[in-house]
LUMGUKE-961456 format. One line per 3 residues: their letters; for each residue x, y, z of N, C-alpha, C, O, CB. Coordinates in steps of 0.001 Angstrom, whole numbers, plus 500000, padded with zeros to 6 digits. Glycine has a CB too. Example, Ala and Ser with C-alpha at 12.3 -4.5 7.8 and 13.67 -1.06 7.14 Angstrom:
BEGIN
as) 513190:494310:507800:512300:495500:507800:513200:496700:507800:514236:496681:508465:511308:495527:509046 ~ 512850:497750:507080:513670:498940:507140:512900:500030:507870:513409:501138:508039:514084:499402:505725
end
This chain:
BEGIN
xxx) 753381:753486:442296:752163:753479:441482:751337:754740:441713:750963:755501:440821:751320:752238:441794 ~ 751137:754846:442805:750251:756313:443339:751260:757313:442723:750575:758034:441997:750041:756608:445355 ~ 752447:757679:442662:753465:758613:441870:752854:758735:440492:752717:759876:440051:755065:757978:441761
xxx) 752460:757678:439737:752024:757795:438332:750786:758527:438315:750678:759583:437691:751848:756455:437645 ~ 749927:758055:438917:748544:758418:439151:748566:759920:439728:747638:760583:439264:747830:757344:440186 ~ 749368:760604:440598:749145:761884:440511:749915:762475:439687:749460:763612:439564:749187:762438:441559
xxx) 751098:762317:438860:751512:762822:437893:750445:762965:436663:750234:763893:435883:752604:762134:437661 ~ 749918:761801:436791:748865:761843:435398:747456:763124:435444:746794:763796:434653:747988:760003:435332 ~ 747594:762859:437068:746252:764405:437353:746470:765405:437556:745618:766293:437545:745356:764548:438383
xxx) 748225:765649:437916:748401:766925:437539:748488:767856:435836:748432:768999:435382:749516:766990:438214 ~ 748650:766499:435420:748934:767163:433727:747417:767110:433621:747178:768304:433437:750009:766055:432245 ~ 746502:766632:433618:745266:766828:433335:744679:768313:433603:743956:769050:432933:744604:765847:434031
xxx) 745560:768489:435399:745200:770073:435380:745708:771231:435077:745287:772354:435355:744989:770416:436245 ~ 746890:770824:434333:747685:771698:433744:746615:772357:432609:746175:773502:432502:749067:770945:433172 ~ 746359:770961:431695:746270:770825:430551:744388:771821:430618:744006:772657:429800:746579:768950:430066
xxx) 743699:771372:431710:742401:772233:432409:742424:774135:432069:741624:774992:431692:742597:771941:434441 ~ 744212:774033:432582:744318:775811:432957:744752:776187:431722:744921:777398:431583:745506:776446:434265 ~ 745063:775231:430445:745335:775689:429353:743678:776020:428449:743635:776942:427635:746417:774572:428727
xxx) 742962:775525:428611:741789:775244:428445:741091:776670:428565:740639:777428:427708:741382:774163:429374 ~ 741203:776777:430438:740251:778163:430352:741218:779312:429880:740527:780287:429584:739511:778639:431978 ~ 742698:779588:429681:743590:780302:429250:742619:780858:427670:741979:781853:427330:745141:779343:429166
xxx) 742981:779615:427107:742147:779415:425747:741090:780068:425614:740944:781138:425022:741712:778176:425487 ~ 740241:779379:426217:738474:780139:426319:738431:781727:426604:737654:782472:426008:737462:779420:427837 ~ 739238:782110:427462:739463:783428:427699:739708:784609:426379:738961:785569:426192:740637:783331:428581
xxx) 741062:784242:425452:741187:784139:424549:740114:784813:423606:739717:785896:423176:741427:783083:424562 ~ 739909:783455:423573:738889:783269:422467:737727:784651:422455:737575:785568:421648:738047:781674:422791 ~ 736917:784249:423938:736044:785063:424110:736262:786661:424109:735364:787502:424166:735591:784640:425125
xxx) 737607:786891:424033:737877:788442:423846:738591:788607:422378:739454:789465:422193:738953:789082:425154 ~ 738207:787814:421476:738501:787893:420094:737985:789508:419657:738561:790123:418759:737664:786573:419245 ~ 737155:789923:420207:736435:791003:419436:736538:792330:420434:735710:793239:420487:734745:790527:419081
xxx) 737650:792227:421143:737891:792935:422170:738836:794213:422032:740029:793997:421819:738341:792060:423039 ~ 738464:795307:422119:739678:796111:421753:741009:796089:422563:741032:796378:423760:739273:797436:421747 ~ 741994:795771:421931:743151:796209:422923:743727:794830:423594:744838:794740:424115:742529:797324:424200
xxx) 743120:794160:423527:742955:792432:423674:744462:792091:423669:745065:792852:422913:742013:791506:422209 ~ 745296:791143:424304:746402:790722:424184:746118:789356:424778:745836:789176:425963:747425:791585:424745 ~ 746227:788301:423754:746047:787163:424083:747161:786564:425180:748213:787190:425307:745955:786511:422875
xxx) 746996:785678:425762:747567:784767:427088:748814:783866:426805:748791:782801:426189:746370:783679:427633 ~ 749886:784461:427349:750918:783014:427137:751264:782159:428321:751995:782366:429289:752421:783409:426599 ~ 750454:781037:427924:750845:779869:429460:751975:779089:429276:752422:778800:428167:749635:778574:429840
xxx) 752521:778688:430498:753711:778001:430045:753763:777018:431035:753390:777418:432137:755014:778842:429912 ~ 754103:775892:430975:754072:774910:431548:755782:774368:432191:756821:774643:431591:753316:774063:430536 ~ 755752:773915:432936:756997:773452:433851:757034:771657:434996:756078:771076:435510:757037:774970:435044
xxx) 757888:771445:435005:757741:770064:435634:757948:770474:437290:758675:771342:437774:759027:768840:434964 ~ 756940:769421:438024:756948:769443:439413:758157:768896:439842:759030:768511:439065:755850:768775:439988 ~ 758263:768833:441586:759685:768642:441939:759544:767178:442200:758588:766527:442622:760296:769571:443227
xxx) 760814:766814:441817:761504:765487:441355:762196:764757:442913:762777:765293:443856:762924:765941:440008 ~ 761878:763555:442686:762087:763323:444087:762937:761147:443428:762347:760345:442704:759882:763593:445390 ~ 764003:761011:443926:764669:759687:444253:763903:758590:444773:763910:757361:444704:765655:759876:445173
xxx) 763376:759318:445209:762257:758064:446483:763238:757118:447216:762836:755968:447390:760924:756655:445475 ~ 764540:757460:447696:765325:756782:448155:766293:755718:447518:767101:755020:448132:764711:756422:448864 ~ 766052:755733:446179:766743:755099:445026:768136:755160:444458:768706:754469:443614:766132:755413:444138
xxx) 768543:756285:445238:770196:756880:444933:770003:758125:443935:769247:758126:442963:771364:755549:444034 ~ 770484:758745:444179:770465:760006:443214:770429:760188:441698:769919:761047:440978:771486:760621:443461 ~ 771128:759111:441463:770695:759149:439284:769351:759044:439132:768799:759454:438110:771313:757559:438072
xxx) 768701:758491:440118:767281:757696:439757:765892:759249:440177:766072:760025:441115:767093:755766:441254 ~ 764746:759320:439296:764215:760615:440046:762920:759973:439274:762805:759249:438286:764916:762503:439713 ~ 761924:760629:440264:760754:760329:439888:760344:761779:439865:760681:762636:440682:759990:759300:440747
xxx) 759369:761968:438545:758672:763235:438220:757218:762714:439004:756533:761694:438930:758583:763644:436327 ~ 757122:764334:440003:755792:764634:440122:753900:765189:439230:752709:765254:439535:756253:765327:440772 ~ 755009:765501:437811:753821:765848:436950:754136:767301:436858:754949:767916:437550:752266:765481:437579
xxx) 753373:767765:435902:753371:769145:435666:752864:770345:436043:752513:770014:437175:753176:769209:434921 ~ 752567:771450:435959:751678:772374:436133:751928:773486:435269:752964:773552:434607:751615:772721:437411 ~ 750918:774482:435234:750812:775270:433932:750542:776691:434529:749844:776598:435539:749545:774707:432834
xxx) 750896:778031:434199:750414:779176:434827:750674:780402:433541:751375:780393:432529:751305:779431:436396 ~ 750086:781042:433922:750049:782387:432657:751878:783379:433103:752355:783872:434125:747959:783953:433152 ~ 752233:783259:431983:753941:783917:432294:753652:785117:431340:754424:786075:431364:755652:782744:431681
xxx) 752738:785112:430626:752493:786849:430095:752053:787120:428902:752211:786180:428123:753715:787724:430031 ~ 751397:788355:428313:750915:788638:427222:751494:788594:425990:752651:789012:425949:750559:789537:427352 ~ 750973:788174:424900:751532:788547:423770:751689:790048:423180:750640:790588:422830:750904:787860:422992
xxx) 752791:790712:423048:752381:792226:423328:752773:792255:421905:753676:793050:421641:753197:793345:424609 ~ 752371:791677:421093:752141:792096:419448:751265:793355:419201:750153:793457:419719:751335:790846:418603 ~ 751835:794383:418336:750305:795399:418335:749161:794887:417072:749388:794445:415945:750801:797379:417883
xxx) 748143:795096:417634:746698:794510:416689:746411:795257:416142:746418:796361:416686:745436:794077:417176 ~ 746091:795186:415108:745551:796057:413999:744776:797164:413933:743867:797069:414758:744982:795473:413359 ~ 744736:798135:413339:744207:799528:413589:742764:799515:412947:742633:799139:411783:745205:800736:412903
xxx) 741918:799835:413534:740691:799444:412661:739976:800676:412654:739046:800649:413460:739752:798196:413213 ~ 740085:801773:412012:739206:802776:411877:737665:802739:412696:736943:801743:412741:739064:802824:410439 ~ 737385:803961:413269:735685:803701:413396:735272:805612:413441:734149:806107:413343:735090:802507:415399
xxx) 735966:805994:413533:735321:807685:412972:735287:808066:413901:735773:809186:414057:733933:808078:412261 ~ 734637:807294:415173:734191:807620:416640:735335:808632:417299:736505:808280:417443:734060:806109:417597 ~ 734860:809853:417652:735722:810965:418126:736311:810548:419464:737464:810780:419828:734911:812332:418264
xxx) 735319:809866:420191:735972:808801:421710:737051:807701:421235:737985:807388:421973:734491:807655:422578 ~ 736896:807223:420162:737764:805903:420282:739624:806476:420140:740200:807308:419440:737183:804642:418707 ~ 740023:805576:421134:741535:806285:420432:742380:804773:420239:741742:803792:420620:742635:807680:421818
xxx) 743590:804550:419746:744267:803377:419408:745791:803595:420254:746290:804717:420170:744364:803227:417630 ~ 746267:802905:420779:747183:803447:421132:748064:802389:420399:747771:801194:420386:747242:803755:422570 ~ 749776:803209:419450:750095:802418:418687:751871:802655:419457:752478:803596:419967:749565:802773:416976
xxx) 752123:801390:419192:753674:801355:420228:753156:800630:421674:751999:800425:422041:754426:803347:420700 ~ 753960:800434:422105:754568:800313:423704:753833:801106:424744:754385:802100:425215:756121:800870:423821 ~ 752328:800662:425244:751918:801628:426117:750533:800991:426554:749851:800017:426234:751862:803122:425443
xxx) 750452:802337:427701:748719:801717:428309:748177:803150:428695:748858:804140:428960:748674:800393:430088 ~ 746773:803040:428669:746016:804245:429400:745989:803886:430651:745914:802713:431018:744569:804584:428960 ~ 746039:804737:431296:746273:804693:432862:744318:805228:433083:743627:806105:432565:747957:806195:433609
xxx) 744061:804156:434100:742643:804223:434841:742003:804307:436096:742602:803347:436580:742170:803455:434627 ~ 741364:804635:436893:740975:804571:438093:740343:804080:438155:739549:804440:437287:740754:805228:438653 ~ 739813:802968:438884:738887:802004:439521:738485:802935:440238:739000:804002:440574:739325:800716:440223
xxx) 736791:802093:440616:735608:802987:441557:736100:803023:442829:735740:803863:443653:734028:802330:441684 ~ 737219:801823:443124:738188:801917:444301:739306:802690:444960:739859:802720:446059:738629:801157:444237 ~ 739393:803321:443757:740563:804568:443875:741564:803721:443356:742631:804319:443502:741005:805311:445527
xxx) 741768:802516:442770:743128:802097:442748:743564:802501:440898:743035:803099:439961:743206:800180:443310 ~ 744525:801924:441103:745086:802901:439231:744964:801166:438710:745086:800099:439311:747658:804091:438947 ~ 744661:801549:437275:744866:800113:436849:745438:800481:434826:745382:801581:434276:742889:798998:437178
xxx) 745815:799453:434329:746258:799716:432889:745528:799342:431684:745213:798153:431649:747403:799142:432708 ~ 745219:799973:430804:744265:798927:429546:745201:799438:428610:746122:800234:428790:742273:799264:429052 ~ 744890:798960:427765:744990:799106:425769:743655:799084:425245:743512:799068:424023:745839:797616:424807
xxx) 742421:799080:426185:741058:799153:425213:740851:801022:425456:740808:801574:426556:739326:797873:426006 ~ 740757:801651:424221:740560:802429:423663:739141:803459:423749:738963:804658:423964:740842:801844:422775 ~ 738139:802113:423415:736906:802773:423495:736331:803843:424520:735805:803281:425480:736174:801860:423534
xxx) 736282:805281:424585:736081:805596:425745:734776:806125:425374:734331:806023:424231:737099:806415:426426 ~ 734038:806802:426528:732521:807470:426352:733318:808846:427498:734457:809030:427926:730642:806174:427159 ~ 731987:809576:427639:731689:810269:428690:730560:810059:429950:729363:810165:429680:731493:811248:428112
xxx) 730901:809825:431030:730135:809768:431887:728562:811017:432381:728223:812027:431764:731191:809626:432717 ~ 728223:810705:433054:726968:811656:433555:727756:812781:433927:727133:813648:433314:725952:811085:434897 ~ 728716:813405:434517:729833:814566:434887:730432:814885:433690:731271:815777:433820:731021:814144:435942
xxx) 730273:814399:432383:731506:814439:431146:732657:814147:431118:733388:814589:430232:731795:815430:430695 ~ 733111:813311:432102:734404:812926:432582:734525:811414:431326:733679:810603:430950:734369:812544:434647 ~ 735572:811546:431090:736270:810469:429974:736466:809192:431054:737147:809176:432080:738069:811115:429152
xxx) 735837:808386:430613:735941:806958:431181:735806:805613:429881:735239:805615:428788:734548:806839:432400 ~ 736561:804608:430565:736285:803417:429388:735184:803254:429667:734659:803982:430509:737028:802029:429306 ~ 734434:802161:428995:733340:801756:428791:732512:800884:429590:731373:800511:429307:733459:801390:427884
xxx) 733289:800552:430769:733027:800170:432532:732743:801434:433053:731694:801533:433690:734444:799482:433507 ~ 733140:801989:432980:733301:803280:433637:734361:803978:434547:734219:805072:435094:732401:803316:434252 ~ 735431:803171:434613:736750:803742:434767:737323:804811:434221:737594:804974:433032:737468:803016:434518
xxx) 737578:805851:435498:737925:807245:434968:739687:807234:434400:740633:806789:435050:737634:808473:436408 ~ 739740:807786:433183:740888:808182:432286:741802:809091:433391:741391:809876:434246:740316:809134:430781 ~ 743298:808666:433036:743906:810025:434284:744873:810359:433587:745365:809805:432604:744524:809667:436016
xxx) 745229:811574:434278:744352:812190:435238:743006:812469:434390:742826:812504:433173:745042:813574:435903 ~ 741769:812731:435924:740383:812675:434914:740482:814079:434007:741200:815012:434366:738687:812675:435962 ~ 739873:814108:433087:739287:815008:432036:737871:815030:431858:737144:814056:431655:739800:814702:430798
xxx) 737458:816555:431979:736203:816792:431877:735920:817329:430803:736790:818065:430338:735759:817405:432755 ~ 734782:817187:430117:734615:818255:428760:733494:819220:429059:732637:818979:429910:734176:817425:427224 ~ 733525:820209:428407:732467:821407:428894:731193:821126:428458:730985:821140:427245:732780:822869:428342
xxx) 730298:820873:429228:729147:821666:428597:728914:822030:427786:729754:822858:427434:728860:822378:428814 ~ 727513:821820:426579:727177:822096:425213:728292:821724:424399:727983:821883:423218:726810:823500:424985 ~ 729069:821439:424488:730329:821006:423041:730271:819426:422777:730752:818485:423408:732340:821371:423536
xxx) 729479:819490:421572:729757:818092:421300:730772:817483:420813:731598:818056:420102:729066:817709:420682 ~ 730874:815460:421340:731973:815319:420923:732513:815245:419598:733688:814966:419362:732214:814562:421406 ~ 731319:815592:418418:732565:815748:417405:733380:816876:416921:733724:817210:415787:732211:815354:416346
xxx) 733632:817462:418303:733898:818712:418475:735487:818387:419286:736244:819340:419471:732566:819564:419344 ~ 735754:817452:419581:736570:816800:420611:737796:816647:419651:737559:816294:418495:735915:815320:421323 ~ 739148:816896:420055:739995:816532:419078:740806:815540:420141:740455:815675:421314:740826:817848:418265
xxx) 741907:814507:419860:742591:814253:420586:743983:814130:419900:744180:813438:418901:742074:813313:421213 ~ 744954:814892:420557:746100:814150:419260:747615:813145:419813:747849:813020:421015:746931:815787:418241 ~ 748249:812696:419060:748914:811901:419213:749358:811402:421003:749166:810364:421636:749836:812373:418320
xxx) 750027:812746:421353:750690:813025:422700:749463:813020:423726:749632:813402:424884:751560:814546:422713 ~ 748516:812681:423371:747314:812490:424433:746641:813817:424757:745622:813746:425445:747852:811855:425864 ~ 747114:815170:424311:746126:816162:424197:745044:816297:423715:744825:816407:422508:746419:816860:423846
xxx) 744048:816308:424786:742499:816294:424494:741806:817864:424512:741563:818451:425566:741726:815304:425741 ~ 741475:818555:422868:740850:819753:422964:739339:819767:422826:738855:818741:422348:741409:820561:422043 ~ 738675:820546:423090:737604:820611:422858:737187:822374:422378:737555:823396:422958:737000:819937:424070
xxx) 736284:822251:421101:736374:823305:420134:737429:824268:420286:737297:825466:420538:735219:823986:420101 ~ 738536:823593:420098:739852:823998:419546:740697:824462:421544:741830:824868:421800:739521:825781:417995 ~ 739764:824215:422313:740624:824877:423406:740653:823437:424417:739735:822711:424797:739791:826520:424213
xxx) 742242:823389:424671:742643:822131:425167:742063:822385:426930:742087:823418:427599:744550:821860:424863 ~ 741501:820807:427343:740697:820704:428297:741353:819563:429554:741056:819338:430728:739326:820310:427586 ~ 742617:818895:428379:743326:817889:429488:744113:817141:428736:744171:817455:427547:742378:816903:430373
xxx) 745021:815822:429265:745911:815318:428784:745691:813981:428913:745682:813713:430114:746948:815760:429198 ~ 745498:812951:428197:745596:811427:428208:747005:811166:428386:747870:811422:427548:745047:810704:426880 ~ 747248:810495:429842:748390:809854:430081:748439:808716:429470:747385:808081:429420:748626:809691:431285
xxx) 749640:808150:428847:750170:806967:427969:751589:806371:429008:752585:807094:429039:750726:807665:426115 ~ 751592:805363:429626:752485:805112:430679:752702:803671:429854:752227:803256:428797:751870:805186:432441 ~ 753725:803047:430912:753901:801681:430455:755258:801246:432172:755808:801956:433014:754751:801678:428232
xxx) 755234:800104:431953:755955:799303:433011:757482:798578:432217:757685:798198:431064:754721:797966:433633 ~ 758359:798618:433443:759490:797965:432932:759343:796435:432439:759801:795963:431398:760479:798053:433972 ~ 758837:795988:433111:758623:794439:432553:757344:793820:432622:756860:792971:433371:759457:793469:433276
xxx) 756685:794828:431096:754968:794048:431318:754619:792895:431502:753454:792692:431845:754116:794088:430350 ~ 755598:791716:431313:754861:790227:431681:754360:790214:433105:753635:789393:433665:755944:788884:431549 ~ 754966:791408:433591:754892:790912:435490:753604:791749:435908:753453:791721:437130:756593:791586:436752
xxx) 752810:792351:435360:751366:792905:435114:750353:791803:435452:750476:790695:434932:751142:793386:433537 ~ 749254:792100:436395:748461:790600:436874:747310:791528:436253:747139:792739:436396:748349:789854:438918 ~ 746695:790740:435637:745276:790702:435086:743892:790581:435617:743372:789486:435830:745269:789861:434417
xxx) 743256:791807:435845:742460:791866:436320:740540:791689:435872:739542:791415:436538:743012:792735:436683 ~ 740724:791931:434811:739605:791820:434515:739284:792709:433375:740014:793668:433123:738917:791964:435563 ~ 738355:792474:432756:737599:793838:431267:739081:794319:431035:739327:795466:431407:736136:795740:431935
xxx) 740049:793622:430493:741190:793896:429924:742277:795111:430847:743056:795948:430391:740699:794369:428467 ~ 741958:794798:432160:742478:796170:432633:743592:795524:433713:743293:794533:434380:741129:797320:433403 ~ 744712:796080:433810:746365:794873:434494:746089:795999:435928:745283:796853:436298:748910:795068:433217
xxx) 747245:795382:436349:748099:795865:437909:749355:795665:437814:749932:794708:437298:747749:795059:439299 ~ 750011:797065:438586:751458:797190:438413:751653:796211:439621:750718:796090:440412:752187:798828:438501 ~ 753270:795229:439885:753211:794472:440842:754883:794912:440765:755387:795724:439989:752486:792875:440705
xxx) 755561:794101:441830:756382:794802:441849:757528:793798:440793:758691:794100:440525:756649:795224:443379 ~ 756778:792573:440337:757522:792003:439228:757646:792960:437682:758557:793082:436863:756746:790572:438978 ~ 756275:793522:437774:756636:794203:436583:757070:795464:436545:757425:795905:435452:755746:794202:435833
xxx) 757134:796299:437707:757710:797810:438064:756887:799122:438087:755941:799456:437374:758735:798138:437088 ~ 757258:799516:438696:755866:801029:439126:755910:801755:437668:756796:801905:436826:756518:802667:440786 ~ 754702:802092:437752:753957:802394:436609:755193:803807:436145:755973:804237:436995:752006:802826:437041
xxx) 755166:804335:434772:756003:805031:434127:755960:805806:432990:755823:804995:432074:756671:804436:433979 ~ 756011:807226:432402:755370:807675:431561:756349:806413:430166:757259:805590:430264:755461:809613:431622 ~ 755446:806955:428970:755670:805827:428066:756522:806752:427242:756469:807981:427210:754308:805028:427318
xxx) 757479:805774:426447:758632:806483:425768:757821:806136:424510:757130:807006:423979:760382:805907:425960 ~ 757879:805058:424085:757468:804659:422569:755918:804309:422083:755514:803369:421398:758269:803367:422247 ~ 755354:805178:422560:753068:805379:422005:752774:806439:421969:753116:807493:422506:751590:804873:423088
xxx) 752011:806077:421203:750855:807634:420704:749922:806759:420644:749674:805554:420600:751011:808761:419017 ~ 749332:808179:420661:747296:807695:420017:746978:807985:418722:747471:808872:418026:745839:808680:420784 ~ 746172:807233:418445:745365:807579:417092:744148:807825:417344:743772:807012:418188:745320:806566:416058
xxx) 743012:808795:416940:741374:809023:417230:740847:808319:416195:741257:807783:415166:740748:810610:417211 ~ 739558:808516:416911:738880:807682:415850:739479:806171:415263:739689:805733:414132:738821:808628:414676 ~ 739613:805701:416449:740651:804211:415954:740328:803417:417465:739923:803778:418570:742957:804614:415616
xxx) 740734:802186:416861:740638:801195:417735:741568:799986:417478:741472:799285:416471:739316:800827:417765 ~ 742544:799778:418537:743572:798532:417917:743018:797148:418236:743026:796754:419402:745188:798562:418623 ~ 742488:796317:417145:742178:795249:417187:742323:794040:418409:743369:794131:419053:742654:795071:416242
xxx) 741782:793384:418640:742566:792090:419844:743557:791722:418860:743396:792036:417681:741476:790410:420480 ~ 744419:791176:419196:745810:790474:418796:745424:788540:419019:746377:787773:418876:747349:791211:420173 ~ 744447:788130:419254:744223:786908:419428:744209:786080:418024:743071:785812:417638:743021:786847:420187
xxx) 744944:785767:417451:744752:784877:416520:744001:783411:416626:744452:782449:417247:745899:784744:416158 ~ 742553:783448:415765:741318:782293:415992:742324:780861:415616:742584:779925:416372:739631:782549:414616 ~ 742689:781034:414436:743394:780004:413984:744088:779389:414828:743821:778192:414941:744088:780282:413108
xxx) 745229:779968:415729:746113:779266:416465:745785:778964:417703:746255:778012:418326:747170:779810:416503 ~ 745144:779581:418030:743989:779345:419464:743152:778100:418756:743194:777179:419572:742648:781061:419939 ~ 742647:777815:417956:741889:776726:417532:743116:775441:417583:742545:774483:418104:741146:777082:415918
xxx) 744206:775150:417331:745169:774615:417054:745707:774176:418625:745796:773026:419055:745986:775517:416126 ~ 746019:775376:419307:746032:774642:420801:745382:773898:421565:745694:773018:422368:746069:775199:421519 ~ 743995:774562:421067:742438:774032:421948:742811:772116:421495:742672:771180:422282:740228:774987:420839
xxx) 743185:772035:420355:743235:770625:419612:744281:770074:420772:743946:769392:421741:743888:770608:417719 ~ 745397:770445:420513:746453:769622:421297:746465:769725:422723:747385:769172:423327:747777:769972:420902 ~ 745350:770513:423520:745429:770552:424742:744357:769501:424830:744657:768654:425671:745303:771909:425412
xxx) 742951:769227:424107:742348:768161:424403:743071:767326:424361:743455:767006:425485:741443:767897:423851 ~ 743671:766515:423224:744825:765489:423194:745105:764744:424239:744836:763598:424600:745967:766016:422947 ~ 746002:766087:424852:746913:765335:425860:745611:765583:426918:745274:764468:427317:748745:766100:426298
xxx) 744921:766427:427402:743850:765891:428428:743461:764453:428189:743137:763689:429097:742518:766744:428363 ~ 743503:764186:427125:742413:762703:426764:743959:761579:427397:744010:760539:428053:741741:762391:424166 ~ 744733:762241:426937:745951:760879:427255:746183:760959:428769:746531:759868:429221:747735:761095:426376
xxx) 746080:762036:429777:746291:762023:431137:744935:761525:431322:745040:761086:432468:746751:763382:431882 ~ 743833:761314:431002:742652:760601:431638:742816:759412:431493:742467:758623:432371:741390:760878:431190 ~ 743440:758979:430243:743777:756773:429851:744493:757039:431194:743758:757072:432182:745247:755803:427930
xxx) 745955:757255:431399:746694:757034:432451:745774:757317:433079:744802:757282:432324:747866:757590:432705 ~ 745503:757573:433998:744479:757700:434797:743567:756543:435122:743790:755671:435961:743828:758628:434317 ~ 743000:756604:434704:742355:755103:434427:743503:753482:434393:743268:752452:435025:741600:755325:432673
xxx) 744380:753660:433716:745224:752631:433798:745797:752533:435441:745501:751493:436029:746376:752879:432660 ~ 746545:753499:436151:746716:754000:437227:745879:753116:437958:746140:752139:438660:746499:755360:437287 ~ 744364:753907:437503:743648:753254:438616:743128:751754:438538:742473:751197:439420:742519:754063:438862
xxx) 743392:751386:437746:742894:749449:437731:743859:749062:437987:743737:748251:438906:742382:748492:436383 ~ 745408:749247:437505:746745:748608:438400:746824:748735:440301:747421:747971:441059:748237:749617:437752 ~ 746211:749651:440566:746108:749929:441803:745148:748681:442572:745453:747757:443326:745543:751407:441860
xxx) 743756:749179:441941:743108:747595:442005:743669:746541:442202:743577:745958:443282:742580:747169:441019 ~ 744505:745997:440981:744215:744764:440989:745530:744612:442004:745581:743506:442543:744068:743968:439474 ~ 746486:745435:442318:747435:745243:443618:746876:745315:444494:747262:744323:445113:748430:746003:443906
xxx) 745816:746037:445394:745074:745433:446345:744532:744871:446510:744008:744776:447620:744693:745623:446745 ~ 744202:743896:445263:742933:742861:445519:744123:741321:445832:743727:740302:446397:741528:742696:443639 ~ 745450:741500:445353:746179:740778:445463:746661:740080:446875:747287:740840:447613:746882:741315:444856
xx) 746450:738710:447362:746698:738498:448449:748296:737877:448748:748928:737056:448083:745619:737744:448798 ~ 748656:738553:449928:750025:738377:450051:750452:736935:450136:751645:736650:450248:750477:739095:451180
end
């Protein structure tokens, strides 16, 4: 009986991590570079309970993020001489205030107080690039191969890298990954360019994210009945006198 009852609360927390997966999602609908979440769910380990081997009792489920949807999102013009899109197979390579390297697909960049190219956290672009003094940026060209000029005289290079097996990329935060050694040391990129003045859409589709959110309440609502059933059968077996 207790077997049912934690099977039923583990799917509840499966069904929890699908939830904030979701919300996550959602909330970076308007996000450049955005690659929505694929969770995937799997059964706990199975145990006889001493019953003979045909016989197995499931422990319940659990749920964990196995990797991005790496669909490319839509190109959305914005004029902005900072914004770039990167289209294909790729990431801008970044520095954290930590020194550590990290990966995005958000585009949007500015210039810092030094003129150094950073996203919009302030993570420096690498290698960093500085722009000179008095040249404004719509003076800034950037082109495909990540050459960044400024009034016509080139000032640095936007690296475009990518990993052997991006699912294995852990997610860090403001859309920005980590190479691990599931997904493979970081690598210049064979198949991206940039576009200026562009920005590639999030890839989160509202619709189907609305559609999960549905069937993940669902079954939350059906692991809480069990749950509840669980727990009054339990009851009324201990209230039972031998």
């Amino acid at each position: 009986m207790l077997e049912g009852l934690y099977s039923a609360a583990s799917g509840m927390e499966a069904q929890q991590q699908q939830f904030d997966a979701i919300s996550n999602d959602m909330a970076n609908l308007d996000t450049p570079g955005y690659q929505s979440t694929i969770v995937g769910f799997h059964d706990l380990l199975y145990s006889n309970g001493g019953y003979g081997s045909n016989v197995a009792t499931g422990a319940g489920s659990a749920a964990q993020v196995v990797g991005r949807d790496q669909t490319q999102g839509a190109m959305q013009q914005t004029g902005q001489p900072l914004d770039v899109a990167i289209q294909g197979s790729g990431f801008l390579e970044v520095r954290r205030p930590d020194g550590t390297i990290g990966l995005t697909r958000n585009g949007a960049l500015q210039l810092n107080a030094n003129r150094q190219l950073t996203t919009q956290t302030g993570m420096l672009i690498q290698p960093p690039i500085t722009i000179p003094a008095g040249i404004p940026t719509d003076q800034l060209s950037i082109d495909a191969q990540g050459t960044v000029s400024a009034a016509g005289k080139q000032v640095g290079k936007i690296s475009l890298v990518d990993v052997p097996a991006p699912d294995g990329l852990v997610a860090d935060g403001d859309s920005v990954f980590s190479a691990t050694a599931a997904s493979g040391a970081i690598r210049p990129a064979k198949n991206a360019a940039l576009q200026q003045g562009a920005l590639e859409a999030s890839n989160v589709d509202l619709g189907a994210e609305m559609a999960k959110m549905e069937t993940a309440q669902q079954e939350y609502a059906m692991g809480s009945q069990a749950v509840q059933y669980q727990a009054q059968m339990l009851s009324i077996a201990n209230q039972i006198k031998p």
